[in-house]
C-alpha positions as CSV (number, residue, x, y, z in Angstrom):
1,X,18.1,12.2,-14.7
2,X,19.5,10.1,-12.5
3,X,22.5,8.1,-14.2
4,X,21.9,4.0,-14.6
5,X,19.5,1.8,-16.1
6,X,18.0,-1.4,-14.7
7,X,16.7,-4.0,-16.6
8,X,13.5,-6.1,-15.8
9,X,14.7,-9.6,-14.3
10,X,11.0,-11.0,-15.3
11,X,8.1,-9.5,-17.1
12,X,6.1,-7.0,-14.7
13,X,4.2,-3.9,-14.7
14,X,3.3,-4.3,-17.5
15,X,6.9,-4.2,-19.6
16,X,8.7,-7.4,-20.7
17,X,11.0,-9.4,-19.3
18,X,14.7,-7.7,-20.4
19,X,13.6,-4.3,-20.6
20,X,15.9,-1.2,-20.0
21,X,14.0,1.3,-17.1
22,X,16.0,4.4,-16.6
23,X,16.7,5.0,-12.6
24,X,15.2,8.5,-11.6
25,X,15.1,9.7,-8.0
26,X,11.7,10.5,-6.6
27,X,12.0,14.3,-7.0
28,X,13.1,13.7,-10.3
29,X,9.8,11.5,-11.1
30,X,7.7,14.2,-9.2
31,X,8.6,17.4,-10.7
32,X,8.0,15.4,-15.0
33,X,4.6,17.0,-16.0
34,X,1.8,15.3,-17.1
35,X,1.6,15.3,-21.3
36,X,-2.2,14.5,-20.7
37,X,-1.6,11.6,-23.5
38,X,-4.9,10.5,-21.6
39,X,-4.0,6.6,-22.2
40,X,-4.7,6.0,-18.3
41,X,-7.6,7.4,-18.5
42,X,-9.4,5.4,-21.4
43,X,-8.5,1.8,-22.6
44,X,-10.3,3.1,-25.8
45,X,-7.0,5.1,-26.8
46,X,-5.3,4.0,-30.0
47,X,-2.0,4.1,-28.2
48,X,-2.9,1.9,-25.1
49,X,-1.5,-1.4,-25.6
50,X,-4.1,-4.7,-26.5
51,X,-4.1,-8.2,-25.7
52,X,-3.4,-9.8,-28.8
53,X,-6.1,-12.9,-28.1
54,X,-9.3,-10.2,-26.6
55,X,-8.6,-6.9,-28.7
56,X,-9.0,-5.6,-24.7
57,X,-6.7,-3.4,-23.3
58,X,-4.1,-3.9,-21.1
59,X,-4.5,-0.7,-19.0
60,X,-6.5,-1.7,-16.5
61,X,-7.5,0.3,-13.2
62,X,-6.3,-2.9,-11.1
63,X,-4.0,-5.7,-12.6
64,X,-5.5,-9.5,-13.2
65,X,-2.6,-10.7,-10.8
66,X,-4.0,-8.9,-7.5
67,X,-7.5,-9.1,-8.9
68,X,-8.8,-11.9,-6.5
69,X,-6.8,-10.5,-3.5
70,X,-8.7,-8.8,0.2
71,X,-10.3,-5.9,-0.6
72,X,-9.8,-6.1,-4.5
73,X,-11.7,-3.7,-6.3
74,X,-12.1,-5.6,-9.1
75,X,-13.3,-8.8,-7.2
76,X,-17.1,-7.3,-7.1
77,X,-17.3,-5.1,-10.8
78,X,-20.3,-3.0,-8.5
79,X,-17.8,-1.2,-6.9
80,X,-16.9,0.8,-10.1
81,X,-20.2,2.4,-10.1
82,X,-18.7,5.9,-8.9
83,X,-20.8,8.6,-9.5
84,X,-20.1,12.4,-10.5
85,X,-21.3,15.6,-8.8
86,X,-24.4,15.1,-11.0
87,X,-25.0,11.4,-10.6
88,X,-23.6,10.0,-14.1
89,X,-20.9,7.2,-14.0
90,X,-17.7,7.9,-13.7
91,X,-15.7,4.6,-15.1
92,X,-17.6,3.4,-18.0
93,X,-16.4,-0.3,-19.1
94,X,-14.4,-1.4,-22.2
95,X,-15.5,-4.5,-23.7
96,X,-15.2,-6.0,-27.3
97,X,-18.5,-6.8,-29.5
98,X,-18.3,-9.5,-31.7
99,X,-16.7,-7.8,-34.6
100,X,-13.8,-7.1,-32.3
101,X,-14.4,-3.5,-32.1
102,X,-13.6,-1.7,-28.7
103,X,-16.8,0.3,-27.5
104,X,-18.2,1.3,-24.2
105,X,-20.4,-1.4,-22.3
106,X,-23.0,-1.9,-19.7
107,X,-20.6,-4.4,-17.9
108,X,-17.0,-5.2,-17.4
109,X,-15.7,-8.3,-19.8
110,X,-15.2,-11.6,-17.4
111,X,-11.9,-13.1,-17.8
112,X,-11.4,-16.6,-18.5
113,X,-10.4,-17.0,-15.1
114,X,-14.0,-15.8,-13.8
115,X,-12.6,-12.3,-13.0
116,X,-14.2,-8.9,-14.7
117,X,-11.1,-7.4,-16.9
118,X,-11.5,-3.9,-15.8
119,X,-10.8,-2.1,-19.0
120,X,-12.2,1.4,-18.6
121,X,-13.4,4.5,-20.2
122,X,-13.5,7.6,-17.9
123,X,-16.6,9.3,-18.7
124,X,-15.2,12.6,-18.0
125,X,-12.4,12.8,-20.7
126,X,-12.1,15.8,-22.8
127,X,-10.6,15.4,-25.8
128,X,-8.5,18.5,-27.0
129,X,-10.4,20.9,-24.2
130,X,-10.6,24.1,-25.3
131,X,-8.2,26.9,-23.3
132,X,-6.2,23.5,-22.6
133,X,-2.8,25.0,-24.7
134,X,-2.9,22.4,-27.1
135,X,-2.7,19.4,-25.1
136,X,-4.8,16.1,-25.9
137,X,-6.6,15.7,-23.5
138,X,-8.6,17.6,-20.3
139,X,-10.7,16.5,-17.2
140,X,-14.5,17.4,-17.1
141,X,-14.5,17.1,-13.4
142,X,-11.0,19.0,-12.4
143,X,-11.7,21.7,-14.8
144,X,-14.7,22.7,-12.1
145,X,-14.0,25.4,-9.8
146,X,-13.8,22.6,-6.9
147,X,-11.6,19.9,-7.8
148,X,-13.0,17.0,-7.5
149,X,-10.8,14.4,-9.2
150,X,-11.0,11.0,-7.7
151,X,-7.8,10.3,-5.3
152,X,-6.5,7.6,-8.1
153,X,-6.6,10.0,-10.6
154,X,-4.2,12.4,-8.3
155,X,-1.9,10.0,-6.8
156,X,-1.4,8.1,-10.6
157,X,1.6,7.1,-11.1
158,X,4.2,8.6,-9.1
159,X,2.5,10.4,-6.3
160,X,0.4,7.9,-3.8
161,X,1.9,6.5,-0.7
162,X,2.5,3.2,-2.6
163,X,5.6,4.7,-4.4
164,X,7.4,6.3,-1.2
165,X,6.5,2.9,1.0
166,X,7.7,0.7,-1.9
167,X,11.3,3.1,-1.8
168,X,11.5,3.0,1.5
169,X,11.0,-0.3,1.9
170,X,12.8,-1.9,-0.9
171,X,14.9,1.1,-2.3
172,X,13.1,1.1,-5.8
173,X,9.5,1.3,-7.9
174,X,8.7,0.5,-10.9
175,X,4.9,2.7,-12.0
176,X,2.6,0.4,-13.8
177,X,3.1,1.6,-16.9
178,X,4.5,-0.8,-19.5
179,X,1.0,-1.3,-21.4
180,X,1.0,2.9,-21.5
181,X,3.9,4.0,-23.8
182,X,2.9,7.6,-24.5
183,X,3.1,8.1,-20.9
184,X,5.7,11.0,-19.7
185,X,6.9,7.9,-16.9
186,X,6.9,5.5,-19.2
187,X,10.4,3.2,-19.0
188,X,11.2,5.0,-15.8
189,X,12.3,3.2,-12.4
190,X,12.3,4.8,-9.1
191,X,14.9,5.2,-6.7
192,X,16.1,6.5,-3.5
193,X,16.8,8.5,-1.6
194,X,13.2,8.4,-0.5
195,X,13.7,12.7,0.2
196,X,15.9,15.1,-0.9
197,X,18.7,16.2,1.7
């Protein structure tokens, strides 16, 4: 790992103000494995973070703070109606009933605000997969002879074009992760040099 720690100026990405990231280099972050924890991939999780006033989770697929922005997905909740190769949902929502209990909805939760808090349950998440080696959790659509997986689901956390513009452009990035602590880039913060020489 790449010496030095950074600590969070104000509270983003999920972690609290005054938390201690690590500094990795991009290779580094890129060559980590997945532990397939599966916490980005279902809100319904035991160790995916709550809100403390909804019983909701925090992981959502975009955050409350950009959910109003051009071309939000979560501005219009219809646009989560990706389908699979045979037509069934893909992101199923997370809401609360009026016990408090997590289970899977119809439609997304609104927000005070007015916004849908995009809380999510992918419906093809495998729990302990068999031939998987033991790990948690498996994908129903990547363990198909064509791979499938949605581009999200590839380029989550460290590998989209996000990361390298935000390194270029401002020498660090920090992977929404801070509501995801079983996460194998959880506390992590990404550094230059943008590629190996």
């Amino acid at each position: 790992m790449n010496e030095g720690t950074y600590i969070m100026p104000v509270a983003a990405q999920g972690y609290p103000e005054g938390y201690e990231l690590v500094n990795v280099t991009l290779k580094q972050a890129r060559d980590l494995k997945c532990n397939r924890c599966g916490g980005c991939c279902s809100g319904l999780r035991e160790h995916v973070r709550k809100d403390d006033e909804t019983g909701l989770p925090l992981h959502t697929w975009e955050s409350p703070e950009s959910a109003a922005g051009p071309g939000s997905q979560t501005a219009d909740p219809d646009r989560y109606n990706d389908r699979t190769p045979d037509g069934s949902r893909l992101l199923l929502p997370v809401i609360t009933n009026d016990e408090g209990e997590l289970l899977i909805g119809e439609t997304y939760d609104i927000d005070l605000d007015g916004r849908p808090h995009t809380s999510f349950h992918c419906s093809q998440l495998l729990d302990h997969p068999d031939g998987a080696d033991g790990a948690e959790t498996g994908c129903g659509l990547y363990a198909e002879p064509v791979e499938v997986r949605p581009y999200n689901c590839g380029a989550f956390p460290v590998f989209g074009l996000e990361v390298d513009d935000s390194i270029i452009e401002h020498g660090a990035y920090v992977p929404p992760l801070g509501n995801l602590p079983e996460c194998e880039w959880y506390g992590l913060r990404i550094v230059g040099p943008w590629k190996e020489r």
